[in-house]
Steps between C-alpha positions, in 0.01 A plus 500: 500500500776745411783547749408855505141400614621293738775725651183790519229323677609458864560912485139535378306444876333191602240570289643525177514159335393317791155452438579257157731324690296401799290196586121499462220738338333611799749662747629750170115573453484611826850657523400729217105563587527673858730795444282550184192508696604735755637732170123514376328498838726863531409584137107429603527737791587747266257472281238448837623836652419705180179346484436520836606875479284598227233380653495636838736793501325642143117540415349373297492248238726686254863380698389175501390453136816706394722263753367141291619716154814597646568109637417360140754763314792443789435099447512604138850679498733215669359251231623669262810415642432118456715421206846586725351366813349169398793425266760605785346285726470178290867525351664580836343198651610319171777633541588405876332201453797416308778652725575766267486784681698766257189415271254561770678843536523552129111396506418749753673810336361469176158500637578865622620588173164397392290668806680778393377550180154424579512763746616778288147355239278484772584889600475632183148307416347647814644879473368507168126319585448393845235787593292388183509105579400537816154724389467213299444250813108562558568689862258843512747806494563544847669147614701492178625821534618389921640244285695693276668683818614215654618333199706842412731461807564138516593451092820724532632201724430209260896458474476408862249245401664346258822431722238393785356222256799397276761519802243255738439252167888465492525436880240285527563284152815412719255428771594765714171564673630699762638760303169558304358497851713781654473742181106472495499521871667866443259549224152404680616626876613880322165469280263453788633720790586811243193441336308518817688780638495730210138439457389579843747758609649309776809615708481878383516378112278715262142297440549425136140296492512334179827588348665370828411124391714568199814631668483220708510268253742648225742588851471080576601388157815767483632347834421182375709475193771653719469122701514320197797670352680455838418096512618452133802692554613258772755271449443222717169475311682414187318693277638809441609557110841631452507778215482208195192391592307810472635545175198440196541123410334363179485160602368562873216774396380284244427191773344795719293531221423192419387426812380881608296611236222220525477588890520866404183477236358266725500756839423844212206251358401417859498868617287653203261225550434549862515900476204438186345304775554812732364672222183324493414526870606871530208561250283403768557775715692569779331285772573173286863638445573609859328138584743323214831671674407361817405181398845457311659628850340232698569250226873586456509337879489142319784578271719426766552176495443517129769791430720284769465148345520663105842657596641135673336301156703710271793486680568147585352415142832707398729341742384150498469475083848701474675256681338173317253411748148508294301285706603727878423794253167389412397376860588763649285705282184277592607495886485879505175520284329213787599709770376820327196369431451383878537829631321759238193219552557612853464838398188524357359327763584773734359783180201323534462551864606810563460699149266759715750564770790592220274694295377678757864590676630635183201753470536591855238327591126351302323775607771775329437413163256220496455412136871474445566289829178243364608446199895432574383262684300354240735466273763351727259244551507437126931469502505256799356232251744567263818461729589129423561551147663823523751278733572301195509788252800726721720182645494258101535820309795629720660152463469492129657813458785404759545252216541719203169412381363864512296477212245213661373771738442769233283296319302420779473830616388679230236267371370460839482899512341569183322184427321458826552812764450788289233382262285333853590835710300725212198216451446448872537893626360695208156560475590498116808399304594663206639241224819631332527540109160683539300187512255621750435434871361226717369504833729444770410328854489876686695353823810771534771452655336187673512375107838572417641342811296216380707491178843530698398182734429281206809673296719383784350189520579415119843596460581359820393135402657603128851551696443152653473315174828703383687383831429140458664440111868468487613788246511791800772324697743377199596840362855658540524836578812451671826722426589220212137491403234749231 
């Protein structure tokens, strides 16, 4: 350890460094899970309260349908922002791992520098074709062009967004959970209330129906990134960059790369998959997609834990393997994917009994729009058997890339997506599949969007147990991605 590191750490918070130096797996699991948890319970209210708005305040099935589109393209957006987040959070940890804090806060700034620039891409891309992609998503005219408005007032703040995800990565890669809790707190509390008000015309405010949902949300992520900027800029936090560090730097953009870009194709790869999914159950009409938004709503409840436990993997697998300590990096890993496991199990138990009750409160009631509020249900029946695996899939992939190992995932990912999901979503919810390369067409199994939630259970299921062979070699956990390593 440097004398520089070591002079630096005790001004960095008890958090900072702390975590590779204490005793045990299990109490840093937990230390890092809970704050997470109550970041994406906030984050699920969110996305609750727009459901739950768009499909009781609005009629009908048109808000809801154009709601799942709009969830899909905002889950999109952020993962573009992958290759700065996932590489700030693995080489801060590295990085503080090995008491070096000046390269935690050289770590940290160059991962702006990169946000940056991916921001300025992503803006151009969609002035220039965002209203045709999204005609190209299946949805009949009217819910894609509900989606269109929304999506034209909350892309002007995608700056926000990208100091929201790179500015938490930082914090929490030097396993400051609280300060990724307080800045999404901002986020999810603005989003709900403003999205609520404006919507309904509470407290004298102009009833903005539809459009309100968006002002809500694009008003939550502005005052959001104001947070973050404010935590970062702390000193006592120890990782605010003085004007060097946001200078370009060859050597530290090129390990952002390295370890970015694999997480970056693998979250851009992930995305167009699951909007081609979207794709394929949109053409079914707009019961199966109103149905399909829901479902993914009531789903998103066992992410979590997952969310939760992925965040603590990736993190102590930083900490713990930065600081020499490969065998506390890779239990801690499995500890956090047991527990997971334990409690997303849990969670499908409780789909299973109750998918009629949620299905029917987000409709406003069974009777309201019965065909959507059956077949929710239905398919959250389907999920509930898939939750173990998922478990696996979120908590070992988040520790692998915690490691460096970024490219593991990817792979996984995108076979899993095109090999099995897409290719078992057309065959078991078409009617007919057309063969590419003009080779004809074959009968498909004629199930909807039954069928293609069919293909996502057993999609899960494979790259889940795929991730668990990965976890258990030994090449993940001896990389070096450290400030001294490529």
């Amino acid at each position: 350890m440097t004398a520089a590191g070591q002079k630096s750490l005790p001004d960095a918070g008890n958090h900072v460094g702390g975590i590779a130096r204490s005793s045990g797996t299990l109490r840093p699991v937990l230390h890092l899970v809970w704050p997470v948890l109550l970041e994406q319970l906030l984050g699920l209210s969110v996305g609750f309260t727009d459901k739950w708005l768009a499909g009781n305040l609005l009629e009908g099935t048109e808000p809801l349908a154009a709601i799942g589109l709009v969830a899909y393209c905002l889950g999109f957006l952020p993962g573009l922002f992958a290759v700065p987040s996932v590489a700030a959070t693995a080489l801060v940890a590295w990085s503080v791992g090995a008491g070096d804090l000046p390269a935690a806060r050289r770590a940290g700034a160059q991962a702006f520098l990169v946000g940056t620039v991916l921001t300025a891409i992503v803006l151009i891309v969609v002035a220039v074709g965002g209203t045709a992609f999204l005609g190209t998503l299946g949805l009949p005219p009217g819910s894609t062009a509900l989606a269109g408005r929304y999506l034209a007032i909350v892309l002007p703040v995608l700056p926000a967004m990208m100091i929201i995800h790179v500015g938490v990565a930082v914090l929490r890669g030097a396993g400051d959970m609280w300060a990724g809790l307080l800045s999404m707190s901002v986020v999810n509390v603005v989003n709900a209330v403003a999205s609520f008000a404006l919507a309904a015309g509470v407290a004298g405010l102009p009833r903005l129906g539809w459009e309100g949902l968006a002002w809500g949300t694009a008003a939550g992520y502005c005052l959001g990134a104001v947070c973050v900027i404010g935590l970062l800029a702390r000193k006592s936090r120890g990782l605010r960059p003085c004007r060097a560090d946001v200078a370009p730097d060859r050597v530290w953009l090129d390990r952002i790369l390295h370890v970015g870009v694999p997480a970056g194709i693998d979250a851009f790869a992930n995305a167009a998959c699951h909007l081609a999914f979207l794709s394929i159950v949109n053409r079914l009409g707009n019961v199966a997609a109103a149905a399909h938004s829901v479902a993914i709503t009531i789903e998103s409840l066992a992410f979590l834990p997952g969310s939760a436990f992925m965040v603590a993997a990736a993190t102590l697998a930083g900490q713990f393997l930065g600081a020499g300590d490969e065998r506390r990096a890779r239990r801690s890993v499995w500890q956090a994917a047991v527990a997971c496991m334990a409690l997303m199990t849990a969670a499908g138990l409780v789909f299973l009994a109750t998918a009629d009750g949620l299905a029917g409160w987000f409709v406003g009631g069974g009777s309201r729009q019965p065909h959507v509020a059956e077949l929710t249900a239905n398919l959250v029946r389907i999920v509930a058997f898939a939750q173990p695996p998922l478990a696996l899939l979120m908590v070992l992939s988040g520790g692998l890339r915690g490691a460096g190992a970024t490219r593991l995932p990817l792979a996984i990912n995108f076979l899993g997506m095109i090999l099995v999901r897409l290719p078992l979503a057309l065959l078991l919810a078409q009617d007919t599949v057309v063969l590419p390369g003009g080779l004809g067409t074959i009968p498909g199994c004629g199930l909807g969007v039954v069928g293609a939630w069919y293909a996502m259970a057993v999609d899960l299921t494979v790259r889940g147990l795929a991730t668990l062979v990965i976890f258990t070699g030994k090449r993940w956990s001896r990389r070096d991605v450290g400030p001294n390593g490529t």
